[in-house]
Structure formats: C-alpha cells, structure tokens
C-alpha positions as CSV (number, residue, x, y, z in Angstrom):
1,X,25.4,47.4,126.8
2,X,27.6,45.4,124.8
3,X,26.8,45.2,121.0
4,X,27.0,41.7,119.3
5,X,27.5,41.2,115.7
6,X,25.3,38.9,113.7
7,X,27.3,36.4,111.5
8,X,26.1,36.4,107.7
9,X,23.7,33.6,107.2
10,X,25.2,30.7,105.0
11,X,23.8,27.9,102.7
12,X,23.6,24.7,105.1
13,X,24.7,21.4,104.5
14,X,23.0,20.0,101.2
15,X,21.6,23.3,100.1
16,X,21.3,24.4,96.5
17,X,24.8,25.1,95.3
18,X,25.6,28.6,94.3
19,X,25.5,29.9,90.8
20,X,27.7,29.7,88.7
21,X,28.8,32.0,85.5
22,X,28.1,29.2,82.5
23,X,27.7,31.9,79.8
24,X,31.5,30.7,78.1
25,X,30.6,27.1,78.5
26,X,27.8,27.8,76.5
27,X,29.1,30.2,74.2
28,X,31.7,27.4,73.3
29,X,29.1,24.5,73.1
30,X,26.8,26.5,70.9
31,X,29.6,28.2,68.8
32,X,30.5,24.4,68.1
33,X,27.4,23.1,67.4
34,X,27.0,25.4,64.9
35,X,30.1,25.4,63.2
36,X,29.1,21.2,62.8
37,X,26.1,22.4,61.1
38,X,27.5,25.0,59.1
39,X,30.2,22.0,57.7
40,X,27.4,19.9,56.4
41,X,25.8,22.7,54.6
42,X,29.3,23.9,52.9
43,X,30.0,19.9,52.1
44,X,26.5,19.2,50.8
45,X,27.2,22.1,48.4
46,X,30.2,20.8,47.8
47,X,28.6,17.6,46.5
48,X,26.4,19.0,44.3
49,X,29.0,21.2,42.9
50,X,31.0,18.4,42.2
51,X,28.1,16.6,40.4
52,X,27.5,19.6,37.9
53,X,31.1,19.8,37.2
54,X,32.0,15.8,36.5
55,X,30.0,14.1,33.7
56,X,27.6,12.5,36.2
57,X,24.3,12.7,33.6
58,X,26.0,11.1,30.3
59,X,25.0,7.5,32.2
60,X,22.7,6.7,34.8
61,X,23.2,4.0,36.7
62,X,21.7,1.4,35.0
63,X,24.5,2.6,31.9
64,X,21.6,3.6,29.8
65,X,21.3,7.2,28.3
66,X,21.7,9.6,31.3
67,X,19.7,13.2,32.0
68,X,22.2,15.2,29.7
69,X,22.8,13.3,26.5
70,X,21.0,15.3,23.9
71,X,20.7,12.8,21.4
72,X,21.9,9.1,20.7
73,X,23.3,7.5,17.9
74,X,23.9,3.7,17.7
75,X,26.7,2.4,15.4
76,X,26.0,2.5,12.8
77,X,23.8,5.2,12.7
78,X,22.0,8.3,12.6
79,X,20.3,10.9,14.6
80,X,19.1,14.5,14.5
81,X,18.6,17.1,17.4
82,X,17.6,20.6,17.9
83,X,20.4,22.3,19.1
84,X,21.2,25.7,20.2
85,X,24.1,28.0,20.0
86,X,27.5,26.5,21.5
87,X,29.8,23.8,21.7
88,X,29.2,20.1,22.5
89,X,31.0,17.2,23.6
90,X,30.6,13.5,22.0
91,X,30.5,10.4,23.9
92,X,31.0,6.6,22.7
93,X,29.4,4.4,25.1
94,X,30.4,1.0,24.9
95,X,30.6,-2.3,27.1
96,X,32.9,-1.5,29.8
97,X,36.3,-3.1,29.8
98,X,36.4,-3.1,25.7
99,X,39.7,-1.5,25.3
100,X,41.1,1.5,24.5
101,X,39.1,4.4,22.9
102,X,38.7,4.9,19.2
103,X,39.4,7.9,17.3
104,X,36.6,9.2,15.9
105,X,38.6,10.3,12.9
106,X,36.1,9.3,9.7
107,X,33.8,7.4,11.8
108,X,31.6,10.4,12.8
109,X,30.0,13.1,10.8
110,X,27.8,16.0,11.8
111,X,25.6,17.9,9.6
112,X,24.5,21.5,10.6
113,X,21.1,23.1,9.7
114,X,22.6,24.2,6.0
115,X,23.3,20.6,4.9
116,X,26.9,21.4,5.5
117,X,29.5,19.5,7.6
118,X,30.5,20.8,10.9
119,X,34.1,20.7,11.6
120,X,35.4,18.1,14.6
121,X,37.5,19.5,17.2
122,X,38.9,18.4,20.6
123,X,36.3,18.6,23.5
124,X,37.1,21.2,25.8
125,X,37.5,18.7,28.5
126,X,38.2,14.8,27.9
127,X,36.5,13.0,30.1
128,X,35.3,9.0,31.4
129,X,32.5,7.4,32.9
130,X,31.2,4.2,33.7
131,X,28.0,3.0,35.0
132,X,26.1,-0.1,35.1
133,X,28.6,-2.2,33.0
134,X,28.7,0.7,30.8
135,X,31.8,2.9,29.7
136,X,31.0,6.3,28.2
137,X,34.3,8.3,26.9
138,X,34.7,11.8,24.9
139,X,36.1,11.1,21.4
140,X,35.0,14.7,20.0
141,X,33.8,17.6,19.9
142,X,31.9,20.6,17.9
143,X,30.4,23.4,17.9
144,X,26.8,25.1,16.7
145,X,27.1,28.5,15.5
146,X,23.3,28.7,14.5
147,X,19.8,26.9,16.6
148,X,18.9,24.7,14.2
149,X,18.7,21.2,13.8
150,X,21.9,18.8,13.2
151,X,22.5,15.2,12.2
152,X,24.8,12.9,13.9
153,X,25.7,9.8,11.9
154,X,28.2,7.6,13.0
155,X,29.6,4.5,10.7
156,X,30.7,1.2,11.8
157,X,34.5,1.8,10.0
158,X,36.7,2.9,12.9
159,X,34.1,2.7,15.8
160,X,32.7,-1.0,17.3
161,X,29.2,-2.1,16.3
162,X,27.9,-3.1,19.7
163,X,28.7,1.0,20.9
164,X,26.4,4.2,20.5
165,X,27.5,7.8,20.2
166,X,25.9,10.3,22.9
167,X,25.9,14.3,22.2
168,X,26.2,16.1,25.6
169,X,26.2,20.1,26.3
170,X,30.4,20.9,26.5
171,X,30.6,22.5,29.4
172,X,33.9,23.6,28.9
173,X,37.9,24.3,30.6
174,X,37.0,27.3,32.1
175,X,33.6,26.2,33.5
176,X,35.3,22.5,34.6
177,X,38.4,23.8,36.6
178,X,36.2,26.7,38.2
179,X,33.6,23.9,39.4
180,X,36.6,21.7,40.6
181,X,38.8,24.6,42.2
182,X,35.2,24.8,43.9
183,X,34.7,21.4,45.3
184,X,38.5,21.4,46.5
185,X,37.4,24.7,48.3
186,X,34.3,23.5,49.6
187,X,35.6,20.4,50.7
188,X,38.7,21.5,52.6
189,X,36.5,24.3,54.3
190,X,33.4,21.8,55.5
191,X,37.0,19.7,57.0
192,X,38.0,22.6,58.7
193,X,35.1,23.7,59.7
194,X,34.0,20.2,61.2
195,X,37.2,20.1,63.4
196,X,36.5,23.8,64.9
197,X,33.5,22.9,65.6
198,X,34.3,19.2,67.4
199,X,36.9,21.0,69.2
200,X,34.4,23.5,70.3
201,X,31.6,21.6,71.3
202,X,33.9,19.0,73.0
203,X,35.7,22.0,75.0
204,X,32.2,23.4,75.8
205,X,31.0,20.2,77.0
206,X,33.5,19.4,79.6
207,X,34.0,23.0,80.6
208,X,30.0,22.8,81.6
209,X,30.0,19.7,83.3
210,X,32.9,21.2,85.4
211,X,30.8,24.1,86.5
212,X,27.8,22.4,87.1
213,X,29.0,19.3,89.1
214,X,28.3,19.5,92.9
215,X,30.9,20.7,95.0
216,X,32.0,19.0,98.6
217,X,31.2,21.8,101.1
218,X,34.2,22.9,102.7
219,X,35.1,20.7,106.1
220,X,33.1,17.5,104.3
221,X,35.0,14.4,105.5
222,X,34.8,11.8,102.8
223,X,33.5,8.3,102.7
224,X,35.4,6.3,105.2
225,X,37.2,8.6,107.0
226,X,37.6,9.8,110.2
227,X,34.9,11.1,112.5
C-alpha cells in the first residue's frame, strides 16, 4: 500500500498574519520616550537652578521690592534690619534707563549692632536687573560679623533722589559660578538628552510600523494586473 504524505497546513488567504518579534521596536520607542521625559526633568531643574543663582528676587515684576531684599532704604534715608552672620550685597534701584551707576563712595553708611561703622567692600558678585521699568544694580557690599541689628542710611550726595537702596543676602563667587557651571551642565545635558531620545522614539516608531504592516501573501497579483 502506498504511503502518502500530508502537506503542513498553511494560513489561507486573508488569515491573521504571523507574529512578529516587536520586542526592539519597543525597546527603542520606550527607551526614547523616556529619555524625552527624563530631558524635561534635567531642564526644569535647570531652570530653577538658574533662578537661585541670578538675582531673580531683588525685583519682582512689577519693579517693586522683590522676595530677597532684606531691607529698603529710600534716598535719602534710613533703615534698620536684623541681620545674621555673613556678607551682603547692596542694590540701588532706580528708574530704568537713568544712566550709568553711581559709586556709592560717601553716599552710603552702615552701622553695625555696636554703633560702629561697617567697612564697604566690593560685592562678591556685581550684578543687574531690571523689572517693571525698574533697574536694580550692586554698588556695594559688607559684611556682619555679629546677629544683631544694623542701620542702612543712604544720603542724597552722590546717589539720585528718586532711587532706593536694597540690602540682599550675597551669595557669593564661589556659590554664583557653581550655580552657573550648573545651569550650563543642566542645560546642555536636557539638549542631549532630548535629541537621544527623538532619535529613539522616531527610530522605534517606524521600525514598528514596519513589522506590523500587512504583508502581500506570496503569489498575490496586485491591483490591475494580470489574471
């Protein structure tokens, strides 16, 4: 008796089509998507790094007296503050476009706790900002060497009458070029990582639709063609 084989049965026409191995696809798309998210995150901090380290809360917005200023002075003027231990920066806030910035030299005076005069110096870092019409510039510095409380008075000689004098915290060199060798960082890292992760998800995307698209079955004749 003759044997007969039994040919392997076979998807027909229009069947489901066979499965395919998707796990790089997704291992691109995914790997992408989260490298996108991951940028925001390391450029949001970078942001707020960048707002801690540039005087951002000397003015608000509207140019009045921002979040950091300690005390405020008009000229002329006086003030007094509680302050603690460490050094501090001094604004002049003025209308913006008023020129340059005046020296402070005899214009401003601080008194510490002891009735004595604190010495002047140069801020540790100079810096400008202007907000709402407002200009606010550094035009000194000092330090506190005891809590206690200290008078700022400030005298029309030497600094303009329509301007007031602002004591912020000085945050210092070392603290401003480690916050802005930060934001560079952070900055330049969200970039990169926003590229990878286009590239990635991009790559991952089209790589997908390839494996996933229908396939003609073997021996299909197209559209128009030939019986």
């Amino acid at each position: 008796m003759a044997s007969s084989s039994v040919p392997p049965p076979t998807t027909a026409p229009g069947g489901p089509p066979p499965r395919r191995n998707l796990r790089g696809a997704r291992a691109l798309t995914f790997g992408g998507v989260a490298a996108l998210a991951l940028a925001v995150v390391v450029g949001g901090l970078a942001v707020v790094l960048a707002l801690r380290t540039l005087p951002t809360d000397v003015l608000d917005r509207h140019g009045d007296d921002g979040a950091g200023v300690l005390v405020a002075v008009p000229v002329p003027g006086s003030g007094s503050v509680e302050l603690s231990p460490g050094d501090h920066a001094v604004y002049l806030a003025r209308p913006a476009g008023a020129g340059a910035t005046p020296s402070a030299q005899d214009a401003l005076t601080v008194t510490g706790p002891d009735g004595e005069p604190v010495r002047l110096r140069s801020p540790g870092v100079s810096g400008e900002t202007t907000m709402g019409g407002t200009t606010a510039s550094t035009i000194t510095g000092f330090s506190a060497d005891v809590a206690g409380t200290y008078t700022v008075t400030a005298v029309a000689d030497g600094l303009p009458d329509d301007a007031r004098v602002l004591v912020v915290t000085d945050a210092g060199f070392g603290t401003f070029f480690g916050g802005l060798a930060g934001t560079i960082a952070g900055v330049f890292t969200a970039v990169v990582l926003g590229i990878v992760g286009v590239t990635l998800t991009v790559t991952g995307g089209v790589l997908w639709y390839l494996r996933t698209r229908p396939t003609r079955p073997a021996g299909a004749v197209g559209p128009g063609g030939a019986a």
